[in-house]
N, C-alpha and C positions, 0 to 999 in steps of 0.2 A: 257293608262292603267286605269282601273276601279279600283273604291277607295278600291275594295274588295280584287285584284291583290296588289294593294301598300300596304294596311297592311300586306298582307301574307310576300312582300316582305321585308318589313320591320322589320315584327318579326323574320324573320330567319337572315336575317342582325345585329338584335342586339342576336341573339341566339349565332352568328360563333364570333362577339364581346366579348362575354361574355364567351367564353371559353377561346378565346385566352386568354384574361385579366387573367383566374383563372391560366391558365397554365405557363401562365408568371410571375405570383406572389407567386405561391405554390414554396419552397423549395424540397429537394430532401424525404423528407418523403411524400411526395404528397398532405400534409393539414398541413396548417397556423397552425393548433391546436397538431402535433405530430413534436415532434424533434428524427432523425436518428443519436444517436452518436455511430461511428465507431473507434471501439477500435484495440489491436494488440494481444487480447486471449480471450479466452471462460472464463467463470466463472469456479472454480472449486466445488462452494456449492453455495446456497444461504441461509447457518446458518452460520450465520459470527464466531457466536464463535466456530466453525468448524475447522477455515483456517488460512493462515496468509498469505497470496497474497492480492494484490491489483484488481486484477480483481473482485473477490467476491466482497471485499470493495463498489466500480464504481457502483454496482448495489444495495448493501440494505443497503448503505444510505441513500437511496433516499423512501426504504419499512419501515424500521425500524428506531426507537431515542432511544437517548441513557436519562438517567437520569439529565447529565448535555452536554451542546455544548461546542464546542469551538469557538473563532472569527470567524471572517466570510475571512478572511485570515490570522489569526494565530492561536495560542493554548492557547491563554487566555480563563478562564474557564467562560463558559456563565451559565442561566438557561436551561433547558433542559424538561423534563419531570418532572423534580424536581422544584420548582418555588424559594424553599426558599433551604438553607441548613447552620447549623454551626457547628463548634467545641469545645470544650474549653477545651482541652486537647489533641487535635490530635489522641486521642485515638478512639471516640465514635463520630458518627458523626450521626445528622439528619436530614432527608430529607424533605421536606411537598412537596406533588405530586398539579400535575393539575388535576381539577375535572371535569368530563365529559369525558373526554378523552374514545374514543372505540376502540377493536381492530378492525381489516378488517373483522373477523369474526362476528364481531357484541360484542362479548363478553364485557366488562369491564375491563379496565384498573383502579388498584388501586393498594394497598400495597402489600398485596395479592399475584400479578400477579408479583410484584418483586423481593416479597423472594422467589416465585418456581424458577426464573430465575438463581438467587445465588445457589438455593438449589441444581439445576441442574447441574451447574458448577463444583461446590465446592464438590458433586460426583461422578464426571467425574474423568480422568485418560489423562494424555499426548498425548494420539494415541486422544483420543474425542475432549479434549478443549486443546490444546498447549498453545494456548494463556493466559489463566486463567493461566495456570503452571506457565509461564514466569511472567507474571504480577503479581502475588498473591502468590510465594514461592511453589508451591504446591499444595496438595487438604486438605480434610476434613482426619483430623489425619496425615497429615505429618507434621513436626517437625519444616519445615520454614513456613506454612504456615501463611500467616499473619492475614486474618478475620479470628475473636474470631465466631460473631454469627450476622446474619441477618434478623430482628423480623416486624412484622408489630405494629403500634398503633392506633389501628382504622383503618379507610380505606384510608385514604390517608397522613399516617407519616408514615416512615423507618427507624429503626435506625439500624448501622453497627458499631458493635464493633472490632476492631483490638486488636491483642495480642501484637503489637507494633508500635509506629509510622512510616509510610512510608511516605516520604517527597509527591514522587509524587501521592501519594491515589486518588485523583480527579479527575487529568490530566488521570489517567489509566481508570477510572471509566465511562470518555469521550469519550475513544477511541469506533471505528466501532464495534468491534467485544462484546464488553460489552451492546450490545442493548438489548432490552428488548423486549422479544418476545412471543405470546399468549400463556400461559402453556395447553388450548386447544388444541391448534395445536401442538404443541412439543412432550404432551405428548400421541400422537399416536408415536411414533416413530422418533428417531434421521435421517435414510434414509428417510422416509415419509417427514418428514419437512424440511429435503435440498433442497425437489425438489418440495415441496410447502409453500414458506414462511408466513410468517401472524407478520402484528405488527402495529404500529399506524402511520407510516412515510404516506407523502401528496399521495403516491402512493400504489396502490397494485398490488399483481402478477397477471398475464397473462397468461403468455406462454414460454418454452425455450424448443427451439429448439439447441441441442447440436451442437456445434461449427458451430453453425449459426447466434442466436438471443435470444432476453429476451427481450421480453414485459412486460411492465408496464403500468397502464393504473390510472389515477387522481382516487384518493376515495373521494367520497360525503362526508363522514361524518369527514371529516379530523376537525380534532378541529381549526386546526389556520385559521380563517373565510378567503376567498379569495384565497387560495393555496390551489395547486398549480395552474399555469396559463395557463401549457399544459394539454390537454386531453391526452396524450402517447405521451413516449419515449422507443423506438427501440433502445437496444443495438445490432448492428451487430458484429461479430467478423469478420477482416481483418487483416489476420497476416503481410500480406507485408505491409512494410511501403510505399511504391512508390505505390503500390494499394490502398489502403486506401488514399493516397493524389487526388489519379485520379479519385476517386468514389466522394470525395468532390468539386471537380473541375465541374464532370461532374452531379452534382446536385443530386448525387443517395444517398447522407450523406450531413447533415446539422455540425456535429461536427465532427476535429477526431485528436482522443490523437495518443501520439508518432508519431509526425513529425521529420523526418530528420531535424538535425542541417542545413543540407546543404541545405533545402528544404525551409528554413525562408526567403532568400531574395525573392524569387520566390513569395510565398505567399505574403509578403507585395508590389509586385511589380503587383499583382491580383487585381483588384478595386473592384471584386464581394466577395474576402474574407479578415480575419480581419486573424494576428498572436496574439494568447494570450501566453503569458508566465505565467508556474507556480512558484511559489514561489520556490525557491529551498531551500528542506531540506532532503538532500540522501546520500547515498554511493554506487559506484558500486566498487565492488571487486573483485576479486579471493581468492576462499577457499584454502586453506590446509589443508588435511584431517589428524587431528595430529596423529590416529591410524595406519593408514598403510605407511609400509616401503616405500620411504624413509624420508617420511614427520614426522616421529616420529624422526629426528633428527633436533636440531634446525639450526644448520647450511646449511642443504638443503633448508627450507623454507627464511632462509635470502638469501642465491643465487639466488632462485625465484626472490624474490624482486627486486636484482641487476641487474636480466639478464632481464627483462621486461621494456618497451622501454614507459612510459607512454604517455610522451612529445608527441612521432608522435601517440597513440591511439586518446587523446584528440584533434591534428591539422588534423587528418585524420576523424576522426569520429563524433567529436562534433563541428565543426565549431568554435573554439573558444567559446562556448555556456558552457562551464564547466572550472573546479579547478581540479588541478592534486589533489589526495588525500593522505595524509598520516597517517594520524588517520583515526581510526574506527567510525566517527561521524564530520559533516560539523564543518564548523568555524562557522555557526550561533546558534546555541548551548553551552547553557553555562556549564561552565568550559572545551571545549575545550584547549589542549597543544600544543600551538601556537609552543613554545620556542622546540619540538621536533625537530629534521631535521629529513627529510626523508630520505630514500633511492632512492640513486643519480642510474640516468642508467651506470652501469658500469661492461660489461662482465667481464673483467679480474678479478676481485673483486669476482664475483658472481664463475668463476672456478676454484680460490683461494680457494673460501669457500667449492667447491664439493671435491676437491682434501682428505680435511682438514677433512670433513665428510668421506672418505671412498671410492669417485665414482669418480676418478681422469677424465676416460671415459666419465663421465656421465650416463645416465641409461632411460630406456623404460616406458613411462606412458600415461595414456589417460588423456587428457582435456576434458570436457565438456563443451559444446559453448549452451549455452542459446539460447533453441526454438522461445521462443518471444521476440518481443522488450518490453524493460521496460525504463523507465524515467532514470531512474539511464544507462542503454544499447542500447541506439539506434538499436546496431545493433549487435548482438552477435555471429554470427557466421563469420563477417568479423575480428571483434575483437579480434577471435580464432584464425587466420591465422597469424594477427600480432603477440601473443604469442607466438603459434608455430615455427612461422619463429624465435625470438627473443631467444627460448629455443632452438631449434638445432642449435644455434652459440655459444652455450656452454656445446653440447653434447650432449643435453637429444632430446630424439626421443620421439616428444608427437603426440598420436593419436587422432584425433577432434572426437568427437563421440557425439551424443544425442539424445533426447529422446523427447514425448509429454509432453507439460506444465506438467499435474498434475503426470507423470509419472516421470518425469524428480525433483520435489520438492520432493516427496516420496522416491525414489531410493537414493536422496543425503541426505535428512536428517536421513537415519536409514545409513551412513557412508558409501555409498558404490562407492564413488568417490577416486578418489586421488587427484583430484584437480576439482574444479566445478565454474561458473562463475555463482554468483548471485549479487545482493544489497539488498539496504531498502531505503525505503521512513519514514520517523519519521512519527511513531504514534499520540504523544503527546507533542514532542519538550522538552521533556528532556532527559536529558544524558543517565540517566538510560534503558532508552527504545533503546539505539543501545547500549551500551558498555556491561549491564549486560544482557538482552535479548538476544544478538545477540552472548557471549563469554562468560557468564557464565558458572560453571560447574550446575548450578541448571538447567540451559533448556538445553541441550547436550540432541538431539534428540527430540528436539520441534524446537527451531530458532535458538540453535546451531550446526549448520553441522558441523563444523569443529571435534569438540571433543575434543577440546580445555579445558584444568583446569589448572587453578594456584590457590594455596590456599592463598598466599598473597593477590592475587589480589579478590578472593571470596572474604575477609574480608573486605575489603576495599569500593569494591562495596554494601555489606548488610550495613558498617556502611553508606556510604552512603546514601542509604535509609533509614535510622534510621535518621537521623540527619536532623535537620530542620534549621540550620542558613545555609542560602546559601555558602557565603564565604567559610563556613567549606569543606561545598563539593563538591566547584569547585578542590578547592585543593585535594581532597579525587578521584576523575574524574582524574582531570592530575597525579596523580602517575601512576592510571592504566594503562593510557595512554603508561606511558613509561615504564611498564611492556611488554603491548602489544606488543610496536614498538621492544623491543629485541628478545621475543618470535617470534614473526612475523606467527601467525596463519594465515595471510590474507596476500594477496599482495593489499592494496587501491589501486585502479586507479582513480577513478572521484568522483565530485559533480557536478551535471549538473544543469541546469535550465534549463527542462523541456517546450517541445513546444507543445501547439496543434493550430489547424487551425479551423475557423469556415465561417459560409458565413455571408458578412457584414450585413443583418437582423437580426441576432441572438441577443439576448441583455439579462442582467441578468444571464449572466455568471460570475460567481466569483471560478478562480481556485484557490483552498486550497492547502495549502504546503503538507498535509497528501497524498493528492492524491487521496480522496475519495469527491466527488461535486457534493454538493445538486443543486438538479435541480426545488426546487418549483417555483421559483422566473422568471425563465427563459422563453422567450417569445419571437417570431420573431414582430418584428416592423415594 
């Protein structure tokens, strides 16, 4: 062979080398430089203060910051966009911003840019921002609402004055949906800017393709020098959980939330993938809709309770990966009402109490079984069967029915369930944020489905936000608690600890209890 034959042959010998190698080393997003995380639903916006789902969340935390963070696995209150902040009086609070800071548009981030974002909120309406209602009493001229006025001083101070102390102020102020977002962009329009976000986070938008994908792709001029470490991440939607596990397996996804309980041994028993466990801080439950017959009596909702079979949901569905639940809010949570008992599985009990009500027979109603899986429901429509099955052994003929994600959140929160299977994930890790957000008569028809009010219990929860020695309102938290448990708006079932699966390169993943996980930091190895 002539030296001119052995180089040809040699370069194409190290050419068919050097693919193999790239193809052997690439992940399922096809470059070292973009992570694939495969989730179990679509977004339903991408204006976080829009929504109250966690799919929205997954994705603009990672576009958008908020003023202040939290830990990098809890709800301790970090810096944020805000560098400094104090109070001395719980009343007035000020901020000092970071300087330099751009949005994705190019624009400028300053004071400015924070009070449109309040301004925005604060004249908004329940159907626009639910979340601002729920967090903040209200809007601009309602009677609970809590901020006085939100001013700039100079171009990089904020001050926020309250018309009266709220314990959790900060903690709310840290949550996703409080980001701060280009008054540029927003202000072409609320639809316009769902479906094109803009804010200062490591990442900007792309592309979404409905109930497919959402691209993201690294912005240059991200102020925190070095992040992020990916060039893109691919959100896919995969609603089956056993699909979504086999696209990770089979290298077509690098990440993916909601893993079967059942599916954890499997994975740690994989050498090419890692099990991460998320913090657990959730509730999945059953609504009661306290409007329609026969949920407007208390004694049918506490037969609920008794005819539902927790024990085998959690050993069927959760792998022993969860807590049977009986308060509206985990035990990691302060002022949880340890000292309540639950409601024990007990039919006889449960057609005692329908008898008692009126419906000795029992009576006809539709369940709603949750479209997707969430952290708090694995698996929501196997879930439905155990109920079902569990309710016609005490007479009630329940029909499983549902709907698409954002169709299925909309239809139950303006009441038009009898009974609906959702949860929550803690926003902020205080009390406040599941017991008054989630059962308040203030949010009924923002984050309370149910329709739920007791005026003891309103009071109780406003003073608890009023009140700043803790002690005061753990205790002020557990009466509601055992307001709730008689009431019984809910039937609790679980607190899970939440599984996703990754492949063993992945690294710089830190799942947060919120359920919402930045991604700057994260980088295959």
């Amino acid at each position: 062979m002539n030296k001119k034959r052995m180089w040809s042959a040699a370069l194409l010998l190290l050419l068919v080398l050097s693919t193999v190698l790239a193809a052997c080393g690439n992940s399922g997003s096809g470059s070292k430089d973009t992570l694939v995380f495969g989730r179990g639903g679509d977004s339903t916006s991408l204006d976080p203060s829009r929504v109250t789902e966690g799919e929205t969340f997954k994705v603009t935390v990672n576009l958008y910051e908020t003023l202040l963070n939290f830990g990098e696995q809890d709800t301790t209150i970090q810096p944020g966009l805000a560098k400094e902040w104090n109070t001395e009086d719980g009343l007035t609070y000020t901020f000092k911003l970071e300087e330099g800071v751009k949005f994705h548009d190019g624009t400028d981030f300053n004071a400015d840019a924070v009070v449109k974002n309040f301004e925005r909120w604060a004249n908004g309406d329940e159907d626009r921002f639910p979340y601002y209602n729920s967090m903040f009493g209200g809007f601009k001229g309602d009677e609970g609402h809590v901020i006085e006025s939100v001013t700039a001083d100079g171009d990089y101070t904020v001050i926020i004055k309250l018309k009266r102390p709220q314990a959790p102020f900060l903690k709310n102020i840290a949550m996703s949906m409080f980001a701060i977002a280009s008054p540029t962009a927003f202000e072409k329009g609320d639809d316009q800017f769902a479906r094109n976000p803009v804010g200062t986070g490591p990442f900007q938008f792309v592309e979404w393709k409905a109930n497919d994908s959402i691209t993201i792709e690294k912005f240059d001029g991200y102020w925190k020098k070095g992040l992020p470490k990916l060039d893109k991440v691919i959100f896919r939607s995969i609603p089956d959980n056993s699909a979504r596990l086999n696209a990770l397996i089979a290298g077509e996804i690098d990440l993916a939330d909601g893993i079967n309980p059942a599916d954890g041994e499997k994975i740690e028993g994989n050498a090419d993938l890692q099990l991460i466990e998320r913090p657990s801080m959730n509730i999945g439950y059953l609504g009661l809709t306290v409007t329609r017959p026969p949920f407007d009596k208390k004694e049918v909702r506490q037969a609920m309770n008794y005819a539902i079979d927790k024990e085998t949901i959690i050993n069927s569905f959760f792998e022993g990966r969860a807590n049977i639940a009986k308060n509206p809010m985990p035990p990691s949570i302060s002022g949880y009402n340890d000292q309540i008992k639950g409601y024990e599985y007990d039919p006889a009990k449960a057609k005692e109490l329908l008898a008692k009500a009126g419906y000795p027979d029992g009576f006809e109603m539709e369940l709603w079984a949750m479209p997707v899986p969430r952290p708090y429901m694995p698996d929501g429509a196997k879930v439905a069967e155990v109920i079902q099955s569990n309710l016609a052994d005490i007479g009630i003929k329940a029909k499983i029915v549902s709907y698409e994600w954002p169709t299925y959140l909309d239809k139950a929160s303006k009441g038009e369930a009898d009974a609906f299977m959702l949860g929550w994930t803690g926003d902020n890790g205080d009390a406040d944020n599941f017991i008054y957000v989630l059962l308040d008569e203030d949010n009924i028809g923002s984050n309370n489905y149910t329709y739920f009010k007791n005026d003891a219990m309103h009071d109780l929860l406003i003073e608890a936000q009023t009140e700043v020695d803790e002690d005061k309102r753990i205790e002020l938290y557990k009466k509601a608690q055992e307001i709730i448990h008689e009431e019984a708006p809910w039937v609790p079932i679980a607190h899970s600890t939440p599984l996703l699966a990754a492949t063993k390169d992945l690294t710089g993943f830190v799942p947060h209890p919120t359920g919402s996980d930045l991604l700057a930091n994260v980088e295959f190895k």
